[in-house]
N, C-alpha and C positions, 0 to 999 in steps of 0.2 A: 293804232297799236294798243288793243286793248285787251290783254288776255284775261279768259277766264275759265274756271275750271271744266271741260269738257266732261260729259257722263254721256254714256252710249247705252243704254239699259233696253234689255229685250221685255213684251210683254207678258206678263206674267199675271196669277189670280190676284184678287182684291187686298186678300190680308197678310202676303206673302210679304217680307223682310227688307225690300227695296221700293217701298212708296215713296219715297223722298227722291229714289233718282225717276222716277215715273212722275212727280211732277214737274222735273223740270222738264223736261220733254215735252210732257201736256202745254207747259208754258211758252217754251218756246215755239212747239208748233201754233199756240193759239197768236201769239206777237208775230210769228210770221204770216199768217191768215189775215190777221183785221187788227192788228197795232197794237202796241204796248196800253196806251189810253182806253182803248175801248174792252180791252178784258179786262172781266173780274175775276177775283180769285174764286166765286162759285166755279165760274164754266173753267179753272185750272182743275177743279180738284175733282168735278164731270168728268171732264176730257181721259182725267188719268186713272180713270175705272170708277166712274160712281161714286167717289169718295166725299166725305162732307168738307165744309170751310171751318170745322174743328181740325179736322183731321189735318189741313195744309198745315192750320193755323198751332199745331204740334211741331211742327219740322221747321216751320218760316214765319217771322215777322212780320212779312208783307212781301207783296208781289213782287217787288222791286228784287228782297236778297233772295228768292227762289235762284235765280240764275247765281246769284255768289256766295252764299255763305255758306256750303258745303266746300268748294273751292278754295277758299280763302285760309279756313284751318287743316286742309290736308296740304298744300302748297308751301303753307310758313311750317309745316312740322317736317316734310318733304327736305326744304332746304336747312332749317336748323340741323338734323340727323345726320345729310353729311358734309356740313361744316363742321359738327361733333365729330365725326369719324375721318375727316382727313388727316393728311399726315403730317406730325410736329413740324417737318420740315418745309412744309408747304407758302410761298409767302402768301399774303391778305388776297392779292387775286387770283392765285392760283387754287385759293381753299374755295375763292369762288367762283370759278369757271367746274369744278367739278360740282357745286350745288344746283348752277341752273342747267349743266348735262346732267343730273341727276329730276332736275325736276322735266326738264323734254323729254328725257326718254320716256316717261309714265303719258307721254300724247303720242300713243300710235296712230299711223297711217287710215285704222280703218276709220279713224275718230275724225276726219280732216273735213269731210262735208257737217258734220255736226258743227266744229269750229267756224267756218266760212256760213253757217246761217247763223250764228250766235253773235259773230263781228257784222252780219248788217242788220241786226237787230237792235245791238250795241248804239251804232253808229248814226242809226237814225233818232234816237232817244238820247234827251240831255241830262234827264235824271238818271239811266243809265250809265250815261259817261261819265257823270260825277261818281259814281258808285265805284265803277271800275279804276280810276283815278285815287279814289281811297282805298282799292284794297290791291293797288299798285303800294304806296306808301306801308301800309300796314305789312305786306311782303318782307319793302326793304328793312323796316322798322325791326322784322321776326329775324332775320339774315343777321343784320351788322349786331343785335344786342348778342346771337350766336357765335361771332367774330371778336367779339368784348369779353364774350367766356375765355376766349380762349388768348386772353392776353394782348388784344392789339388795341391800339389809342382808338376811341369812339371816330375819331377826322379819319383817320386813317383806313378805319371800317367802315362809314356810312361812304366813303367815296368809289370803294373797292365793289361793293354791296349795288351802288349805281350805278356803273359801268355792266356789273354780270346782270340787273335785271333790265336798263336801256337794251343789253343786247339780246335778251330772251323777249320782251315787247317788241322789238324790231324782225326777229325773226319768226316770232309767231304770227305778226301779220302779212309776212312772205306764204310763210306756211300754209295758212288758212284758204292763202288764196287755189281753188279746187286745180288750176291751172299747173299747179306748185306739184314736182315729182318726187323733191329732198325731204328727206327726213328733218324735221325739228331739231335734234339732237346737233346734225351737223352745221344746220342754217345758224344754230346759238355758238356754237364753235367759231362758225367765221365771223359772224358778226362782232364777237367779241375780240378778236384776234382786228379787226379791223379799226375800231373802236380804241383797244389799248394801242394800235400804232397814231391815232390820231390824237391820242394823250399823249403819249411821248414827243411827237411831234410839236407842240404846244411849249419846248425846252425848259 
Protein backbone atom coordinates (compact mmCIF):
# COMPACT_ATOMS: atom_id res chain seq x y z
CA UNK A 1 0.00 0.00 0.00
CA UNK A 2 2.21 2.52 -1.20
CA UNK A 3 0.77 5.25 -3.31
CA UNK A 4 2.51 7.49 -5.55
CA UNK A 5 1.91 10.06 -7.70
CA UNK A 6 1.22 8.56 -11.21
CA UNK A 7 2.28 10.80 -14.59
CA UNK A 8 1.25 9.20 -18.03
CA UNK A 9 3.13 11.54 -20.36
CA UNK A 10 3.17 10.94 -24.31
CA UNK A 11 6.55 11.42 -26.05
CA UNK A 12 7.35 14.44 -27.15
CA UNK A 13 10.71 16.66 -28.70
CA UNK A 14 13.76 17.24 -26.38
CA UNK A 15 13.08 20.75 -25.04
CA UNK A 16 9.45 20.78 -25.11
CA UNK A 17 7.88 21.81 -21.27
CA UNK A 18 7.25 18.22 -19.89
CA UNK A 19 10.92 16.84 -19.27
CA UNK A 20 10.26 16.11 -15.74
CA UNK A 21 7.18 13.84 -16.49
CA UNK A 22 9.49 12.22 -19.35
CA UNK A 23 11.89 11.23 -16.69
CA UNK A 24 9.94 9.53 -14.80
CA UNK A 25 8.82 7.29 -17.14
CA UNK A 26 12.53 6.90 -18.36
CA UNK A 27 13.00 5.88 -14.73
CA UNK A 28 10.61 3.81 -14.22
CA UNK A 29 10.88 1.86 -17.28
CA UNK A 30 14.61 1.59 -16.64
CA UNK A 31 13.77 -0.01 -12.65
CA UNK A 32 11.43 -2.16 -14.40
CA UNK A 33 14.25 -3.39 -17.06
CA UNK A 34 17.46 -4.03 -14.67
CA UNK A 35 16.55 -2.63 -11.05
CA UNK A 36 16.47 0.29 -9.16
CA UNK A 37 20.55 -0.35 -8.06
CA UNK A 38 21.85 -0.85 -11.19
CA UNK A 39 20.59 2.47 -13.00
CA UNK A 40 22.11 5.66 -13.13
CA UNK A 41 20.76 8.64 -13.36
CA UNK A 42 22.86 9.02 -16.73
CA UNK A 43 20.98 6.27 -18.59
CA UNK A 44 17.37 8.11 -16.78
CA UNK A 45 18.09 11.15 -18.52
CA UNK A 46 19.27 9.05 -22.08
CA UNK A 47 16.40 7.03 -21.99
CA UNK A 48 14.15 10.25 -21.59
CA UNK A 49 15.46 11.85 -24.89
CA UNK A 50 19.21 12.39 -24.88
CA UNK A 51 19.01 14.59 -21.94
CA UNK A 52 22.18 15.33 -19.72
CA UNK A 53 22.46 14.35 -15.66
CA UNK A 54 22.28 18.38 -15.33
CA UNK A 55 19.24 18.44 -16.85
CA UNK A 56 17.61 15.58 -14.36
CA UNK A 57 19.61 16.92 -11.81
CA UNK A 58 17.27 20.59 -12.34
CA UNK A 59 14.00 18.68 -11.75
CA UNK A 60 15.43 15.92 -8.92
CA UNK A 61 17.63 15.50 -6.16
CA UNK A 62 18.51 12.06 -6.90
CA UNK A 63 17.15 8.98 -8.44
CA UNK A 64 15.22 7.88 -5.60
CA UNK A 65 12.61 11.35 -5.43
CA UNK A 66 12.29 11.13 -9.52
CA UNK A 67 9.34 8.68 -8.86
CA UNK A 68 7.94 11.25 -5.74
CA UNK A 69 8.76 14.59 -5.45
CA UNK A 70 6.56 15.87 -8.23
CA UNK A 71 3.80 13.62 -6.42
CA UNK A 72 4.27 14.66 -3.17
CA UNK A 73 3.50 18.72 -3.67
CA UNK A 74 0.54 18.19 -6.00
CA UNK A 75 -1.22 15.57 -3.72
CA UNK A 76 -0.66 17.78 -0.23
CA UNK A 77 -1.89 20.97 -2.31
CA UNK A 78 -4.75 18.41 -3.93
CA UNK A 79 -6.03 17.66 -0.47
CA UNK A 80 -5.25 21.01 1.44
CA UNK A 81 -7.65 22.92 -1.45
CA UNK A 82 -10.52 21.01 -0.64
CA UNK A 83 -10.43 20.66 2.79
CA UNK A 84 -10.17 24.63 2.24
CA UNK A 85 -13.30 24.56 0.26
CA UNK A 86 -15.41 22.23 2.13
CA UNK A 87 -18.38 23.02 3.63
CA UNK A 88 -18.51 24.92 7.36
CA UNK A 89 -20.85 22.37 8.18
CA UNK A 90 -18.95 19.46 7.31
CA UNK A 91 -17.52 17.35 10.52
CA UNK A 92 -13.50 16.42 10.67
CA UNK A 93 -14.20 13.28 8.48
CA UNK A 94 -16.49 14.23 6.41
CA UNK A 95 -14.21 17.30 5.25
CA UNK A 96 -11.92 14.37 4.77
CA UNK A 97 -13.55 11.85 2.85
CA UNK A 98 -14.25 14.58 0.32
CA UNK A 99 -10.21 15.44 0.09
CA UNK A 100 -9.07 11.88 -0.73
CA UNK A 101 -12.23 11.64 -3.33
CA UNK A 102 -10.84 14.71 -4.57
CA UNK A 103 -7.36 13.34 -4.63
CA UNK A 104 -8.69 9.63 -6.53
CA UNK A 105 -10.43 11.18 -8.89
CA UNK A 106 -7.12 12.98 -10.44
CA UNK A 107 -5.90 8.79 -10.88
CA UNK A 108 -7.93 7.71 -13.92
CA UNK A 109 -8.39 4.41 -15.27
CA UNK A 110 -6.11 4.96 -18.13
CA UNK A 111 -3.32 5.58 -15.65
CA UNK A 112 -3.83 2.08 -13.83
CA UNK A 113 -0.97 -0.10 -15.68
CA UNK A 114 1.44 2.77 -15.02
CA UNK A 115 0.36 2.58 -11.18
CA UNK A 116 0.58 -1.49 -10.99
CA UNK A 117 4.36 -1.09 -12.42
CA UNK A 118 5.20 1.62 -9.99
CA UNK A 119 3.73 -0.58 -6.82
CA UNK A 120 6.15 -3.45 -7.98
CA UNK A 121 8.96 -1.30 -8.39
CA UNK A 122 8.04 0.18 -4.99
CA UNK A 123 7.90 -2.95 -3.46
CA UNK A 124 10.91 -4.61 -4.35
CA UNK A 125 13.10 -1.69 -3.22
CA UNK A 126 13.55 -0.76 0.50
CA UNK A 127 14.95 2.69 0.04
CA UNK A 128 11.93 3.14 -1.88
CA UNK A 129 9.56 2.05 0.68
CA UNK A 130 11.04 4.23 3.00
CA UNK A 131 10.51 7.18 0.74
CA UNK A 132 7.05 6.31 0.14
CA UNK A 133 6.44 5.92 3.82
CA UNK A 134 7.68 9.54 4.32
CA UNK A 135 5.77 11.02 1.89
CA UNK A 136 2.72 9.01 3.29
CA UNK A 137 3.26 11.04 6.53
CA UNK A 138 4.08 14.37 4.87
CA UNK A 139 0.55 13.93 3.08
CA UNK A 140 -1.15 13.35 6.34
CA UNK A 141 1.08 16.06 7.98
CA UNK A 142 -0.29 18.74 4.70
CA UNK A 143 -4.35 17.33 5.37
CA UNK A 144 -4.67 17.61 9.29
CA UNK A 145 -2.32 21.27 9.53
CA UNK A 146 -5.33 22.08 6.55
CA UNK A 147 -8.10 20.71 9.20
CA UNK A 148 -6.35 23.10 12.01
CA UNK A 149 -7.08 26.04 9.54
CA UNK A 150 -10.06 25.44 9.93
CA UNK A 151 -10.76 25.24 13.50
CA UNK A 152 -10.52 21.55 14.65
CA UNK A 153 -8.24 20.38 17.83
CA UNK A 154 -4.63 18.98 16.06
CA UNK A 155 -5.95 14.99 17.94
CA UNK A 156 -9.04 15.38 16.44
CA UNK A 157 -7.49 16.29 12.88
CA UNK A 158 -4.42 14.18 12.66
CA UNK A 159 -6.90 10.99 13.53
CA UNK A 160 -9.74 12.05 10.97
CA UNK A 161 -6.65 12.81 8.34
CA UNK A 162 -5.50 8.80 9.13
CA UNK A 163 -8.42 7.04 8.64
CA UNK A 164 -9.20 9.15 4.89
CA UNK A 165 -5.48 8.40 3.89
CA UNK A 166 -5.20 4.47 5.46
CA UNK A 167 -8.26 4.36 3.35
CA UNK A 168 -6.96 5.95 0.09
CA UNK A 169 -3.43 3.62 0.58
CA UNK A 170 -5.72 0.57 0.94
CA UNK A 171 -7.60 1.38 -1.92
CA UNK A 172 -5.02 2.38 -4.24
CA UNK A 173 -3.32 -0.94 -3.80
CA UNK A 174 -6.81 -2.59 -4.80
CA UNK A 175 -6.70 -0.40 -7.67
CA UNK A 176 -3.43 -0.83 -9.02
CA UNK A 177 -3.93 -4.21 -9.19
CA UNK A 178 -4.35 -4.48 -13.48
CA UNK A 179 -7.01 -7.21 -12.54
CA UNK A 180 -8.94 -4.31 -10.71
CA UNK A 181 -12.22 -2.84 -12.96
CA UNK A 182 -13.31 -0.12 -9.99
CA UNK A 183 -12.46 3.15 -10.12
CA UNK A 184 -10.13 4.71 -7.34
CA UNK A 185 -12.68 7.29 -6.38
CA UNK A 186 -15.17 4.50 -5.33
CA UNK A 187 -12.57 1.80 -3.80
CA UNK A 188 -11.66 5.12 -1.40
CA UNK A 189 -15.30 5.58 -0.68
CA UNK A 190 -15.73 2.00 0.64
CA UNK A 191 -12.72 1.74 2.04
CA UNK A 192 -13.33 4.53 4.14
CA UNK A 193 -16.88 3.85 4.98
CA UNK A 194 -15.45 0.54 6.15
CA UNK A 195 -12.65 1.73 8.15
CA UNK A 196 -14.94 4.35 10.03
CA UNK A 197 -17.35 1.48 10.95
CA UNK A 198 -14.52 -0.41 12.29
CA UNK A 199 -13.66 2.79 14.50
CA UNK A 200 -17.00 3.09 15.78
CA UNK A 201 -16.97 -0.33 16.49
CA UNK A 202 -13.99 -0.09 18.88
CA UNK A 203 -17.17 1.85 21.41
Amino acid sequence: MLPSHIIYPVPVARWEPNTKERLVRAALDLFTEQGYEATTVAEIAERAGGLSKMTFFRHFPDKREVLFAAGQEVHSQILATAIAAAPETATPLQVVALAVDALSATFTDDRREFAARLRTVVAAQRELQERAASKHLALAAAATEALQKRGVPELTASLAVELGIRAFDRAFDQWADPACRQSLADLTRRWLAELQAANAALG
